[in-house]
C-alpha positions in Angstrom: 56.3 77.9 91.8 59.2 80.6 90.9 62.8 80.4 92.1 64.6 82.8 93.2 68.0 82.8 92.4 70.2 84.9 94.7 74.0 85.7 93.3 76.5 83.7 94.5 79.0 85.0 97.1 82.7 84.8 96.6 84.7 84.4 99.5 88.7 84.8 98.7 90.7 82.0 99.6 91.9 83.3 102.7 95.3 81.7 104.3 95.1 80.0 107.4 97.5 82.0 110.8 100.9 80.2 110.6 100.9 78.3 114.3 104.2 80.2 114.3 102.9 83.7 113.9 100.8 84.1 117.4 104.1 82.2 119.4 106.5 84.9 117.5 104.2 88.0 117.6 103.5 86.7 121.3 106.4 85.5 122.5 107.0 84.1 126.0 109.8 86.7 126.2 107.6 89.8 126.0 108.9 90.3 122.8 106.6 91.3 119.9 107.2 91.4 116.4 104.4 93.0 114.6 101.4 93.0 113.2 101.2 91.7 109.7 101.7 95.5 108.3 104.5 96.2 110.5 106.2 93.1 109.4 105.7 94.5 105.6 106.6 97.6 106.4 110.2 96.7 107.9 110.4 93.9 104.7 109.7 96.8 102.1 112.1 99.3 104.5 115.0 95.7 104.2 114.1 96.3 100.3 115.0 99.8 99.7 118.1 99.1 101.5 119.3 96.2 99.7 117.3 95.8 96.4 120.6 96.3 94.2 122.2 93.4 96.2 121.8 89.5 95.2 119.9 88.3 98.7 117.9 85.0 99.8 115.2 84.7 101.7 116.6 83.1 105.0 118.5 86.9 104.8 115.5 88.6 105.4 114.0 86.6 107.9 117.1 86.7 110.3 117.2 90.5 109.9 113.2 90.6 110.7 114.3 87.6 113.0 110.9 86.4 111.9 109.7 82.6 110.4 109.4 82.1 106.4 105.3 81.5 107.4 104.8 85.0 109.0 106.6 86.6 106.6 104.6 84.8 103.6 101.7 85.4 105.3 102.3 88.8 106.4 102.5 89.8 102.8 99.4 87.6 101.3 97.2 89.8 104.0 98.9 93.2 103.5 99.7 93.4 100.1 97.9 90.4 98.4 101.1 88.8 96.9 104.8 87.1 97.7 107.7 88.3 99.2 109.6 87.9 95.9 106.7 89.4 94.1 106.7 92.4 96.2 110.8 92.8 95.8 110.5 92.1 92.0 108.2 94.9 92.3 110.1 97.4 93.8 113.0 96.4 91.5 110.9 97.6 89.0 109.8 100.8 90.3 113.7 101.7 91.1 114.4 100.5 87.2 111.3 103.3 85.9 113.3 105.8 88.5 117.0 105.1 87.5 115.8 105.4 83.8 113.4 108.6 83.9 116.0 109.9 86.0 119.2 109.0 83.8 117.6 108.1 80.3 121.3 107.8 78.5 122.7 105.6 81.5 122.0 102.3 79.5 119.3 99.9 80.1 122.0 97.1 80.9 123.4 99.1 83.3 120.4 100.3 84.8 118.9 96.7 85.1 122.0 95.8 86.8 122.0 98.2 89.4 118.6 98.1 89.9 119.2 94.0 91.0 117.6 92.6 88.5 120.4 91.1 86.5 119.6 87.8 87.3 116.0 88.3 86.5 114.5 86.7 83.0 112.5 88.9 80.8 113.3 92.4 82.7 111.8 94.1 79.3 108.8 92.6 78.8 108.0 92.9 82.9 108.4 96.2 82.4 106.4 96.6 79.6 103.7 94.9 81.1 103.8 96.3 84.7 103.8 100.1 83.5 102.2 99.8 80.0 104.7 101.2 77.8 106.7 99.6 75.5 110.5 100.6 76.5 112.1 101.9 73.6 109.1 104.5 74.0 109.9 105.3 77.4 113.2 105.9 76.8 112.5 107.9 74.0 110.4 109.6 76.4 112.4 109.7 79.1 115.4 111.2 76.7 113.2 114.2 75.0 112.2 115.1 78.8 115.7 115.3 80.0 116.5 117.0 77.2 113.8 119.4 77.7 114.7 120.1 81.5 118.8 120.5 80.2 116.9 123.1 77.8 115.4 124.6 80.6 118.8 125.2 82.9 120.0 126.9 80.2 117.9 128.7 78.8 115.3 129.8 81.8 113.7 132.8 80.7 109.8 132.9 79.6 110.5 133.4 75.8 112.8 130.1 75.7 109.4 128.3 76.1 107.6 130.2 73.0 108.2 128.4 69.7 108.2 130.9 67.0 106.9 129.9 63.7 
């Protein structure tokens, strides 16, 4: 007698509907919220907004006048993670533009107006979410903006030619 083995399925763990989400999205009023994607889409549109400012939770909810629930689960379906983890990670994508942008601005200062002054181990977030260790990217970032000041000033063709 052979047995077949057949490879085992894996199912994600999928979140259950808030009881919430069909009354809000559904409302007796006509009203309708969104969809999970429009939900994330006005969340992320709240987060370009305000991602320098300090802001809680309960901030974005009354602006989406949404519940905690939809909002969580809004973002588990759409983008596979957390409100805070999506924020944190478009705190980080502002940091990479502020500093490729303005290399000699000061990473302090750039953390800070980026809003993620309060946030532990900024550096090594970095590092890890974009794969390069910082004081390369700056380094980086500093050789390219002194390669496009270069460039302003000195724009003809044989400006790029190294002579040896």
């Amino acid at each position: 007698m052979t047995v077949r083995l057949e490879p085992v399925k894996r199912v994600a763990a999928m979140r259950l509907v808030p009881p919430d989400f069909k009354r809000q999205c559904h409302g007796s009023s006509g009203d309708q919220c969104g969809s999970p994607l429009q939900i994330v889409a006005q969340a992320l549109q709240y987060f370009s907004l305000h991602f320098q400012d300090s802001f809680a939770t309960s901030d974005i909810l009354a602006a989406l006048q949404i519940s905690e629930d939809c909002l969580e689960f809004s973002f588990d379906q759409v983008r596979g993670m957390t409100p805070a983890e999506a924020l944190q990670e478009h705190r980080l994508n502002q940091l990479f533009a502020a500093l490729t942008q303005h290399p000699r601005q000061g990473l302090g200062h750039a953390i800070e107006a980026c809003g993620l002054g309060q946030t532990r181990g900024v550096v090594p977030l970095f590092e890890q979410t974009f794969g390069i260790e910082m004081p390369l990217f700056l380094l980086t970032c500093r050789r390219a903006a002194d390669d496009r000041c270069f460039r302003r000033l000195h724009p003809e063709p044989a400006a790029l030619v190294l002579l040896p």
